[in-house]
VEXSEMAR-635826 format. One record per atom (N, C-alpha, C, O): x negated, y negated, z negated; residue in three letters; atom name. Coordinates in pm, 1 decimal, always signed. Atoms other than C-alpha are relative to their C-alpha. Layout:
NUVEX          x          y          z    aa   at
NUVEX          X          Y          Z   ALA   CA
...
***
This chain:
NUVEX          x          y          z    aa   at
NUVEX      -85.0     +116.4       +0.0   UNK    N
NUVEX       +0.0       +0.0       +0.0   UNK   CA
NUVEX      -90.5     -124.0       +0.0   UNK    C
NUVEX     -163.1     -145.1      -97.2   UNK    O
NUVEX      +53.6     +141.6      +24.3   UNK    N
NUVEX     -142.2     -354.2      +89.1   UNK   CA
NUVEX      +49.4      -76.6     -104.3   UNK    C
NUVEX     +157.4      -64.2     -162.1   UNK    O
NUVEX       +6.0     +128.2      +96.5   UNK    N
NUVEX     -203.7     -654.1     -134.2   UNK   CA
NUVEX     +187.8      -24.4      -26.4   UNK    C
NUVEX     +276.6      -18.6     -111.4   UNK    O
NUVEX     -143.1     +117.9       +1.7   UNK    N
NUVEX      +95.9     -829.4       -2.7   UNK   CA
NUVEX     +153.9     +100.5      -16.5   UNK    C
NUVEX     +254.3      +38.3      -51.3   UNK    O
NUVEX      -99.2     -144.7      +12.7   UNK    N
NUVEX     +359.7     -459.8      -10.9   UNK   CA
NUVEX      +33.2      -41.5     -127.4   UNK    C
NUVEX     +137.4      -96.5     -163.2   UNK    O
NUVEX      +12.4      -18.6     +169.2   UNK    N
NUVEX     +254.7     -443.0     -393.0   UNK   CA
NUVEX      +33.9     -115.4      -63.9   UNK    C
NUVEX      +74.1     -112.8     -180.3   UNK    O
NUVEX      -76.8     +156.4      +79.7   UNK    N
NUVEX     +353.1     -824.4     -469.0   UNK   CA
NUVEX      +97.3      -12.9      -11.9   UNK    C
NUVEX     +156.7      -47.7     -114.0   UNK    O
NUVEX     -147.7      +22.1      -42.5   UNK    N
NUVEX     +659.9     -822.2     -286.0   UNK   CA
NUVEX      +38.0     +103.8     -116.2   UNK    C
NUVEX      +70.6      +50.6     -222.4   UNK    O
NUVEX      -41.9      -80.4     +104.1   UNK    N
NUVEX     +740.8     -470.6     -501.3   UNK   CA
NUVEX       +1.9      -21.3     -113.6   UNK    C
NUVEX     +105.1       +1.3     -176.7   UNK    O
NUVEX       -4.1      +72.5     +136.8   UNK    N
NUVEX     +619.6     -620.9     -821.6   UNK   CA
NUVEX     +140.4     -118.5      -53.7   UNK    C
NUVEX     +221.1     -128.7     -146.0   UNK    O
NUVEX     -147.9     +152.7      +23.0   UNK    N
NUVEX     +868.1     -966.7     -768.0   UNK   CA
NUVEX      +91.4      +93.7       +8.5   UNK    C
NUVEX     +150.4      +78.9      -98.6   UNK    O
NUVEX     -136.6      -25.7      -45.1   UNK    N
NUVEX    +1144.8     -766.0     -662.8   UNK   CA
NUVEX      +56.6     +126.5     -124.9   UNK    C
NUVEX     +171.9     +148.1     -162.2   UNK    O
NUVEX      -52.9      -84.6      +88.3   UNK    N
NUVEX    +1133.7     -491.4     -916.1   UNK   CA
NUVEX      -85.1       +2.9     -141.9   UNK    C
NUVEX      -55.5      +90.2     -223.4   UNK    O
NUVEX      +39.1      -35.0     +119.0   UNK    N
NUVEX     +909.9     -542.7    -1205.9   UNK   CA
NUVEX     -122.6      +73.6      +21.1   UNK    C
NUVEX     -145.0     +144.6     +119.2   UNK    O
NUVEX     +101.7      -86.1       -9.5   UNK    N
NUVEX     +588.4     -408.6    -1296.0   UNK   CA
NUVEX       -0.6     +110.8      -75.9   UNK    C
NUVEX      +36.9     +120.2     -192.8   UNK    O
NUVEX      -21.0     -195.3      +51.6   UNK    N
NUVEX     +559.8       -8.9    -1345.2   UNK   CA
NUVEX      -76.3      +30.8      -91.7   UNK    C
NUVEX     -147.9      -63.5     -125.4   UNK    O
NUVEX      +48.2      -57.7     +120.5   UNK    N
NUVEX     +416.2     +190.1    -1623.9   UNK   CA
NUVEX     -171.5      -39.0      +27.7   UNK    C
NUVEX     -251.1      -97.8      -45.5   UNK    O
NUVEX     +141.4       -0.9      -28.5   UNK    N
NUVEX      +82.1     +225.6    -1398.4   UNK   CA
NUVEX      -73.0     -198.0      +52.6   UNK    C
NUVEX     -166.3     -232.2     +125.3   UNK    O
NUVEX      +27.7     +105.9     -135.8   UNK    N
NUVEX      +69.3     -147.9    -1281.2   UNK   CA
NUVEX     -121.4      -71.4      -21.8   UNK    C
NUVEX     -179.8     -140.1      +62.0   UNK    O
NUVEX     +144.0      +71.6      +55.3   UNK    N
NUVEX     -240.9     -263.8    -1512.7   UNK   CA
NUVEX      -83.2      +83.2      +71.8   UNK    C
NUVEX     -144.6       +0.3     +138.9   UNK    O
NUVEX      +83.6      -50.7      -49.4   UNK    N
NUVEX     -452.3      -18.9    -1359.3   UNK   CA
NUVEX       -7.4      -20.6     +176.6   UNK    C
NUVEX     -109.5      -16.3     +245.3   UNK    O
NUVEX       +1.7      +51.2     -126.9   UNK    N
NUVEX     -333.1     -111.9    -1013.6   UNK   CA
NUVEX      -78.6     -155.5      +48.5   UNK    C
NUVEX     -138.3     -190.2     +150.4   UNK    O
NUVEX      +53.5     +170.9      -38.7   UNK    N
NUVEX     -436.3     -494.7    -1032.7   UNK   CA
NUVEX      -68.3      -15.9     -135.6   UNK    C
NUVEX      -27.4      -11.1     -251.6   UNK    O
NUVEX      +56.1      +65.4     +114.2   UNK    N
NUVEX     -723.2     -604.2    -1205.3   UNK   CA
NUVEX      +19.9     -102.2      -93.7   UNK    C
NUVEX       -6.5     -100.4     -214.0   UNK    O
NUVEX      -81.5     +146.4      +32.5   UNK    N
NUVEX     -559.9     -965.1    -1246.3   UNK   CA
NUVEX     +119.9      +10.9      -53.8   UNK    C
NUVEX     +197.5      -15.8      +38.0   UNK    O
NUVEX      -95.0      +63.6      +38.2   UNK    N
NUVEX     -292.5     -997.2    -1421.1   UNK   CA
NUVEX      +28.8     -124.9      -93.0   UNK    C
NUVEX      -35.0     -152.9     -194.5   UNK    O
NUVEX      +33.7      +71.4     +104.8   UNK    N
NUVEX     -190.7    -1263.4    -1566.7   UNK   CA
NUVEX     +153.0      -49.4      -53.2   UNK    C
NUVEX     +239.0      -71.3      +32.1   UNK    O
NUVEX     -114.6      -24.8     +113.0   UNK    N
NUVEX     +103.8    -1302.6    -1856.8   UNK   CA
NUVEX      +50.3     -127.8      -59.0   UNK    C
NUVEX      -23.6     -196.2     -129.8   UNK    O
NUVEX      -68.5     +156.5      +40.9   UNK    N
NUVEX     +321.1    -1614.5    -1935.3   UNK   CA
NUVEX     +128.5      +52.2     -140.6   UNK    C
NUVEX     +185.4     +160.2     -156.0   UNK    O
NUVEX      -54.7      +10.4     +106.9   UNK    N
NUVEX     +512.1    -1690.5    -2258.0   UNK   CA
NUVEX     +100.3     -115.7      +63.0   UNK    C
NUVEX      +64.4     -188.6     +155.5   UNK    O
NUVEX      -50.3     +102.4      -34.7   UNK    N
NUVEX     +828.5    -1917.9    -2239.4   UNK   CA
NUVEX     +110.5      +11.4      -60.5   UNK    C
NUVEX     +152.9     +118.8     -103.2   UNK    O
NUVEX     -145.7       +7.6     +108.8   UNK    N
NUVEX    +1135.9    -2009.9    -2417.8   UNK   CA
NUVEX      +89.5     -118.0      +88.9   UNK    C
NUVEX      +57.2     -226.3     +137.6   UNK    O
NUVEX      -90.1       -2.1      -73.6   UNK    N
NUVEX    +1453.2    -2043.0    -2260.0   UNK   CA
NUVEX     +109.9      +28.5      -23.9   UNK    C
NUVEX     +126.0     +143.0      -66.3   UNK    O
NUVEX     -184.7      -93.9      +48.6   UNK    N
NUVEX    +1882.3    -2017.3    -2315.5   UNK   CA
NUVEX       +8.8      +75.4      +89.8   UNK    C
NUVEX      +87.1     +165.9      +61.1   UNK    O
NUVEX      -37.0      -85.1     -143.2   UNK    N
NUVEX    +1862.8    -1842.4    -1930.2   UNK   CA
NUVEX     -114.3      +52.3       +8.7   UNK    C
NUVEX     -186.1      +23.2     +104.4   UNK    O
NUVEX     +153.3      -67.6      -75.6   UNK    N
NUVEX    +1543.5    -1613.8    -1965.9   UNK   CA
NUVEX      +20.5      +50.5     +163.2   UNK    C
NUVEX      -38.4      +18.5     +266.5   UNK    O
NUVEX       +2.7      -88.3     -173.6   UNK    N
NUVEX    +1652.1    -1398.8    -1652.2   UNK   CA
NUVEX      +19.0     -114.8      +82.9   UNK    C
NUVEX      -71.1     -116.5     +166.8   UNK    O
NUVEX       +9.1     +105.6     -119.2   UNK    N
NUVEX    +1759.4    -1739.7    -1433.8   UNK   CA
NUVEX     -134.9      -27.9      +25.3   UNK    C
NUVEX     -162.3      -41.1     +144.6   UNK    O
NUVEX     +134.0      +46.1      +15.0   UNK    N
NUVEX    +1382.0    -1828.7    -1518.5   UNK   CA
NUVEX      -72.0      +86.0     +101.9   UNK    C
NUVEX     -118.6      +54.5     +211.4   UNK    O
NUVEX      +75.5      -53.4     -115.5   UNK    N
NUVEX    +1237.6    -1534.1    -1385.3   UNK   CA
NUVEX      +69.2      +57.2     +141.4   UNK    C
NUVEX       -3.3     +112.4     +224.2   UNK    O
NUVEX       -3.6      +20.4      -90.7   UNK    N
NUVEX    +1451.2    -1512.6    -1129.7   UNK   CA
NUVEX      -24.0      -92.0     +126.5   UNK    C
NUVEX      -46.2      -66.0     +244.8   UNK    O
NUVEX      +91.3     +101.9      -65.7   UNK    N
NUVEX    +1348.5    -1819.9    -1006.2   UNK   CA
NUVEX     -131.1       -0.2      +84.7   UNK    C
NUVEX     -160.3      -48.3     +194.2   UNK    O
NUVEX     +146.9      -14.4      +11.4   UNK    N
NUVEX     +989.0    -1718.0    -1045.7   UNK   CA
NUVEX       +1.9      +85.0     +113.2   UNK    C
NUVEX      -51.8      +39.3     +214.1   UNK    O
NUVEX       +8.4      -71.1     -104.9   UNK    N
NUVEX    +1029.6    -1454.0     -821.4   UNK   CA
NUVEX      +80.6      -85.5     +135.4   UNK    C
NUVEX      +19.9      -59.2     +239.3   UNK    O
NUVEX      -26.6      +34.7      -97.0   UNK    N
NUVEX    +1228.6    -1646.5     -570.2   UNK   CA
NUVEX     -119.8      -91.6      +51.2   UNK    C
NUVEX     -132.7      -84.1     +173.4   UNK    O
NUVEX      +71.2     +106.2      -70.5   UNK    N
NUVEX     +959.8    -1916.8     -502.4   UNK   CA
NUVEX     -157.1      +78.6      -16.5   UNK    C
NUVEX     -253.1      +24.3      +38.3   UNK    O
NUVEX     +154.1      -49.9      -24.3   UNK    N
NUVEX     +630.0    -1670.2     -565.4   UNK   CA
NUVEX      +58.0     +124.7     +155.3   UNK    C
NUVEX      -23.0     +131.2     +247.7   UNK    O
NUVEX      -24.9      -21.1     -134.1   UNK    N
NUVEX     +806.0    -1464.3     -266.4   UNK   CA
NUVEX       -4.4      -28.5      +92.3   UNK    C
NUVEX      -34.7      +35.7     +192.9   UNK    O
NUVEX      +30.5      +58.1     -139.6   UNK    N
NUVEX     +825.9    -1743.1      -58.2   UNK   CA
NUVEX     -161.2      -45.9      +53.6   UNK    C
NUVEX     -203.8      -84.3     +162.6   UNK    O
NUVEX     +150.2      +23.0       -1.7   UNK    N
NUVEX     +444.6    -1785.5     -147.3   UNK   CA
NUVEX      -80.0     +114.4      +74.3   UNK    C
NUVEX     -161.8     +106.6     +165.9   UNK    O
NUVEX      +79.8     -143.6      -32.0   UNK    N
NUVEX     +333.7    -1421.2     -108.4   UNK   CA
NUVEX      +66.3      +32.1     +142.7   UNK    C
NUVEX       +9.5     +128.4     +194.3   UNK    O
NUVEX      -18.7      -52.8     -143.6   UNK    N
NUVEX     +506.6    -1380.7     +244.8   UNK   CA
NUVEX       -4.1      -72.7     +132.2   UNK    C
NUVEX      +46.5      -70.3     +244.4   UNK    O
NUVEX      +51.2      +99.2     -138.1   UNK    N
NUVEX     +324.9    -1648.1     +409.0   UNK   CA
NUVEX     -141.6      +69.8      +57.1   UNK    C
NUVEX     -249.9      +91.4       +2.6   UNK    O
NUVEX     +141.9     -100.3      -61.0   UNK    N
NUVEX      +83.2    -1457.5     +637.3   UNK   CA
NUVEX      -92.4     -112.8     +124.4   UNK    C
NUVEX      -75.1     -229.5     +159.4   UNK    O
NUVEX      +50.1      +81.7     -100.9   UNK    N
NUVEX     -136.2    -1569.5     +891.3   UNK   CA
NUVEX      -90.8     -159.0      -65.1   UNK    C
NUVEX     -138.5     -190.7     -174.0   UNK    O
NUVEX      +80.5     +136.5     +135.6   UNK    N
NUVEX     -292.8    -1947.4     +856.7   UNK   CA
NUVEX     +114.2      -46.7      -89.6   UNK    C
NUVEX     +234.7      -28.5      -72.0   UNK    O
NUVEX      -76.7      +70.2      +78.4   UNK    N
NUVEX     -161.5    -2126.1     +592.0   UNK   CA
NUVEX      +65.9      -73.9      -19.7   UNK    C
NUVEX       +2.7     -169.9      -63.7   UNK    O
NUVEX      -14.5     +110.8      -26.4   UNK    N
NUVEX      +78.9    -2342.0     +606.6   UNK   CA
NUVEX      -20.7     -156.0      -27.0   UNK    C
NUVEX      -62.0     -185.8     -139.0   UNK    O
NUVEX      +60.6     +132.3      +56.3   UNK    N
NUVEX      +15.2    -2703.8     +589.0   UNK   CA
NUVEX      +88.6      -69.1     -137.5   UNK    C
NUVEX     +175.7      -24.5     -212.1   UNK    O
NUVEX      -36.4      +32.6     +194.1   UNK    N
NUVEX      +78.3    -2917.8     +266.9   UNK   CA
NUVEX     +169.5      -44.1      +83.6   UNK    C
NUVEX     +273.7      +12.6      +50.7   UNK    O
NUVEX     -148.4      +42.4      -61.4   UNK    N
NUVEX     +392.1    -3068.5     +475.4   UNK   CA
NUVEX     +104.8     +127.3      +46.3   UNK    C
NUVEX     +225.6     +105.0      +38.5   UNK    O
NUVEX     -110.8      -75.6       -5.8   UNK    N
NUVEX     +564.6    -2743.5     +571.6   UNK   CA
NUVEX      +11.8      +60.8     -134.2   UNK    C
NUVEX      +59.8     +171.6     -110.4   UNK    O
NUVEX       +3.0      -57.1      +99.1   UNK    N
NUVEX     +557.5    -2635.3     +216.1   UNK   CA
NUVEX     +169.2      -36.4      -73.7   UNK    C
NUVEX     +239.2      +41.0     -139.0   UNK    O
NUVEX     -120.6      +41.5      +52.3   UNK    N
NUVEX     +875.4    -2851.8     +128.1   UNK   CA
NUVEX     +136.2      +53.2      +94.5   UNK    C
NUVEX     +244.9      +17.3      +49.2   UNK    O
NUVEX      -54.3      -84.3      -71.4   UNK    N
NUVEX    +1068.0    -2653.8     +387.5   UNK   CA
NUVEX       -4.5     +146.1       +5.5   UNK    C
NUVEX      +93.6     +198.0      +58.8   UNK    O
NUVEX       -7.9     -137.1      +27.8   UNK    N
NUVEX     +971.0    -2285.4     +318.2   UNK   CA
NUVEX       +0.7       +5.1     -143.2   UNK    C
NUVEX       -8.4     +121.5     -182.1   UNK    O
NUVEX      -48.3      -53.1     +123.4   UNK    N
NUVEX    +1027.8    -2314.2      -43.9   UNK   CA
NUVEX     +114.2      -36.0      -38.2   UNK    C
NUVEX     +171.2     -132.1      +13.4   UNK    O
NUVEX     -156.7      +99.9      +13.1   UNK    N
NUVEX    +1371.7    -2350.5     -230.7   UNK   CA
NUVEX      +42.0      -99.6      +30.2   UNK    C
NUVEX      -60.8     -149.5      +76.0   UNK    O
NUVEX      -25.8      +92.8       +6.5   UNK    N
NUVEX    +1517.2    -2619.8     -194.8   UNK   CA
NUVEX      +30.7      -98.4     -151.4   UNK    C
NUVEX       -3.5     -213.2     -179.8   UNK    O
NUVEX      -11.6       +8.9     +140.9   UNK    N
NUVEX    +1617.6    -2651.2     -543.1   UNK   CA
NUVEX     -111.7       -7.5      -88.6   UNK    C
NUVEX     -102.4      -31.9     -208.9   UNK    O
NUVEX     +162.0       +4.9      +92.1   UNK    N
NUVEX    +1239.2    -2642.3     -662.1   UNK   CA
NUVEX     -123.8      -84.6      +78.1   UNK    C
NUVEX     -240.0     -106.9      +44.4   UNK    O
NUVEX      +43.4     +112.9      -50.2   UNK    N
NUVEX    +1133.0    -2868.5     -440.4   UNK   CA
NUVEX      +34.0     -129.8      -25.0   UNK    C
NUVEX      -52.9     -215.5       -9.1   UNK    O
NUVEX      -76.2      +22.5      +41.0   UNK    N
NUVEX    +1412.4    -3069.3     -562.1   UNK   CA
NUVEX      -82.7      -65.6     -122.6   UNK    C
NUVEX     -133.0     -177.8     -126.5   UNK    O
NUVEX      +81.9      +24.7     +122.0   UNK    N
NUVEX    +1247.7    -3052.1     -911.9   UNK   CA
NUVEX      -87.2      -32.8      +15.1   UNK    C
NUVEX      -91.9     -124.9      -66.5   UNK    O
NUVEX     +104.0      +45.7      +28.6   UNK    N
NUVEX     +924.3    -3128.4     -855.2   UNK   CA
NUVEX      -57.6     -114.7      +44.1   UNK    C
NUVEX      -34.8     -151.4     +159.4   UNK    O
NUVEX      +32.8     +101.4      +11.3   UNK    N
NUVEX     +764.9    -3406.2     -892.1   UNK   CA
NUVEX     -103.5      -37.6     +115.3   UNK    C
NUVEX     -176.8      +54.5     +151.2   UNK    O
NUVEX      +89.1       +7.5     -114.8   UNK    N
NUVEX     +552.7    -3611.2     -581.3   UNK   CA
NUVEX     -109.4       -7.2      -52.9   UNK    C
NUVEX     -128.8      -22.3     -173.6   UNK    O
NUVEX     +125.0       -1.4      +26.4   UNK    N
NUVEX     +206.7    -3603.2     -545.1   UNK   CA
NUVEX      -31.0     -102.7      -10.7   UNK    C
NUVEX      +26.8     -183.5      +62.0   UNK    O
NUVEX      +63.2     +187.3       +0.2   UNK    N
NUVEX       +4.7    -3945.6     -652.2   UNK   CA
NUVEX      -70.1      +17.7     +143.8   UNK    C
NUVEX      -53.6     +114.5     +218.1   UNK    O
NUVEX     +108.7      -14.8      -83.3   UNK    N
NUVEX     -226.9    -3985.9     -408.8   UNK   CA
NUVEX     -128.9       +3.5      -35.8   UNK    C
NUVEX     -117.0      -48.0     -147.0   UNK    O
NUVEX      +61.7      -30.4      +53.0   UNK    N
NUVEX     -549.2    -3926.3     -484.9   UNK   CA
NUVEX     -114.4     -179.0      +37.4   UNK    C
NUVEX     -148.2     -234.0     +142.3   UNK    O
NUVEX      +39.5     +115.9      +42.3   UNK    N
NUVEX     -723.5    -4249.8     -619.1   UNK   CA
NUVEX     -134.0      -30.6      +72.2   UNK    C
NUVEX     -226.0      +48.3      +94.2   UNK    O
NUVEX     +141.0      +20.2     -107.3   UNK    N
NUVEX     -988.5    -4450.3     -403.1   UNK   CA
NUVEX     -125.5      +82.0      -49.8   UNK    C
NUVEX     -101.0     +188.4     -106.7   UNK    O
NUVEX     +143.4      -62.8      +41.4   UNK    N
NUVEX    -1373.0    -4338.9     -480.9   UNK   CA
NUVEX      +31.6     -123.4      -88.3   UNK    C
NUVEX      +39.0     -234.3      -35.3   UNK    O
NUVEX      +12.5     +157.0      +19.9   UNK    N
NUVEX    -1330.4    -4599.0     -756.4   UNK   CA
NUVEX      -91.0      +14.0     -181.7   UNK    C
NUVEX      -68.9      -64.8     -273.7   UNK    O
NUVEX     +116.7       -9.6     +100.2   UNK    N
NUVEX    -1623.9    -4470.9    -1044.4   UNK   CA
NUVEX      +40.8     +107.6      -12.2   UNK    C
NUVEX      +96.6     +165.8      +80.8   UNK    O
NUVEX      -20.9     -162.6     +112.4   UNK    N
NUVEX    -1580.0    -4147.4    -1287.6   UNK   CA
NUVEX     +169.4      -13.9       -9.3   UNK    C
NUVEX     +251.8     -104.5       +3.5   UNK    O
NUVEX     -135.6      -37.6      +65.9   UNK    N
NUVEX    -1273.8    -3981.6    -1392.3   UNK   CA
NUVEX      +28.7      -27.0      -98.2   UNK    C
NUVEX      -43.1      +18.6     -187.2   UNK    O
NUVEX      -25.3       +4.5     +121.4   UNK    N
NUVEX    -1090.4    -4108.7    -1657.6   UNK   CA
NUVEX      +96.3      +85.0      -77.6   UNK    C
NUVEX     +215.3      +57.2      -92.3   UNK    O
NUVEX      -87.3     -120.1      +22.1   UNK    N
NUVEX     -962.0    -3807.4    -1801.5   UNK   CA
NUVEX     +118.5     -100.2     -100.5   UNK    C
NUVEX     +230.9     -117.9      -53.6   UNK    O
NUVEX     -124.6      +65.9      +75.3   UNK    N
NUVEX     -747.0    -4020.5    -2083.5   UNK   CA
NUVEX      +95.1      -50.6      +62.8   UNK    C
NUVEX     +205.0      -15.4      +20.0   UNK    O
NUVEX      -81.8      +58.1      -85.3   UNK    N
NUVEX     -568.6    -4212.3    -1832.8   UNK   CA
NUVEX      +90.0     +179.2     +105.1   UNK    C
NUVEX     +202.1     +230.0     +105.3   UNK    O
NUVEX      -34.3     -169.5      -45.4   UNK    N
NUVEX     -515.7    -3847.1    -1645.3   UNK   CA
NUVEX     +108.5       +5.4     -127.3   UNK    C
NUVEX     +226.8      -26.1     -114.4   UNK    O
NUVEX      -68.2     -109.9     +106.7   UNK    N
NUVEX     -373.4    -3706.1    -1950.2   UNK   CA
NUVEX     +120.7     -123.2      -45.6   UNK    C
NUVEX     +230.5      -76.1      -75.2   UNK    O
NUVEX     -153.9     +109.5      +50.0   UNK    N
NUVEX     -108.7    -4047.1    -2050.8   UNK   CA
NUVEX      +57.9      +32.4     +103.3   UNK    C
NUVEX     +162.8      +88.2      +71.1   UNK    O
NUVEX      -65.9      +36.9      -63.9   UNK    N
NUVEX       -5.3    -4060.1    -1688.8   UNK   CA
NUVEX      +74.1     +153.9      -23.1   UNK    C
NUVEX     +188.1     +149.4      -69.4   UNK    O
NUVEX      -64.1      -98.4      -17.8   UNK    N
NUVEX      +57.2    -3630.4    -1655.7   UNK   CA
NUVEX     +105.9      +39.5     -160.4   UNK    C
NUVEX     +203.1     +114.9     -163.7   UNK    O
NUVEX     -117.5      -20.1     +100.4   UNK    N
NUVEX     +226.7    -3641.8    -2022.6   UNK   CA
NUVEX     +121.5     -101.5      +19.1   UNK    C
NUVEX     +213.4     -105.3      -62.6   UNK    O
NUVEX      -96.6     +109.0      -14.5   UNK    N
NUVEX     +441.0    -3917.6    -1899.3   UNK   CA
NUVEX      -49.4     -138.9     -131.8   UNK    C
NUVEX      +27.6     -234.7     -124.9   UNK    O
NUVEX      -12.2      +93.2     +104.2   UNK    N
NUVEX     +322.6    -4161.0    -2213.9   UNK   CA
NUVEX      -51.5     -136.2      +59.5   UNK    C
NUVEX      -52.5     -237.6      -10.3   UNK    O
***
């Protein structure tokens, strides 16, 4: 079974007794929620539309068209990425992405 078989099978049904030994990577999220299952159904709807992009990649602009609409919806635009204008100021980073 390829990479991309075993993803799709994973999203769609869960991972199996053997699935740690199948993929070295895994990696395990915590989260609190009144709709756990809407959550990961979600999760699986928009890492599907991720994992069954083959070929080149698409560009940053078709991305808002092959994923939900509804989670595109939600998320927030990109800044643009700030002239060459000295060092990073991580503090300023961290007020603007907490919203404060």
């Amino acid at each position: 079974m390829d990479i991309e078989t075993g993803e799709l099978q994973r999203l769609r049904t869960g991972s199996g007794p053997d699935h740690d030994q199948q993929r070295p990577f895994l990696v395990r999220v915590r989260f609190a929620s009144e709709d756990p299952a809407r959550v990961i159904e979600n999760v699986r709807e928009v890492l599907t539309c991720v994992v069954t992009q083959r070929g080149d990649w698409p560009a940053f602009e078709r991305w808002p068209r092959l994923l939900p609409a509804w989670f595109v919806q939600r998320c927030a635009p990109e800044h643009p990425e700030p002239e060459a204008a000295g060092p990073f100021d991580a503090e300023a980073w961290l007020r603007r992405w907490g919203g404060r």
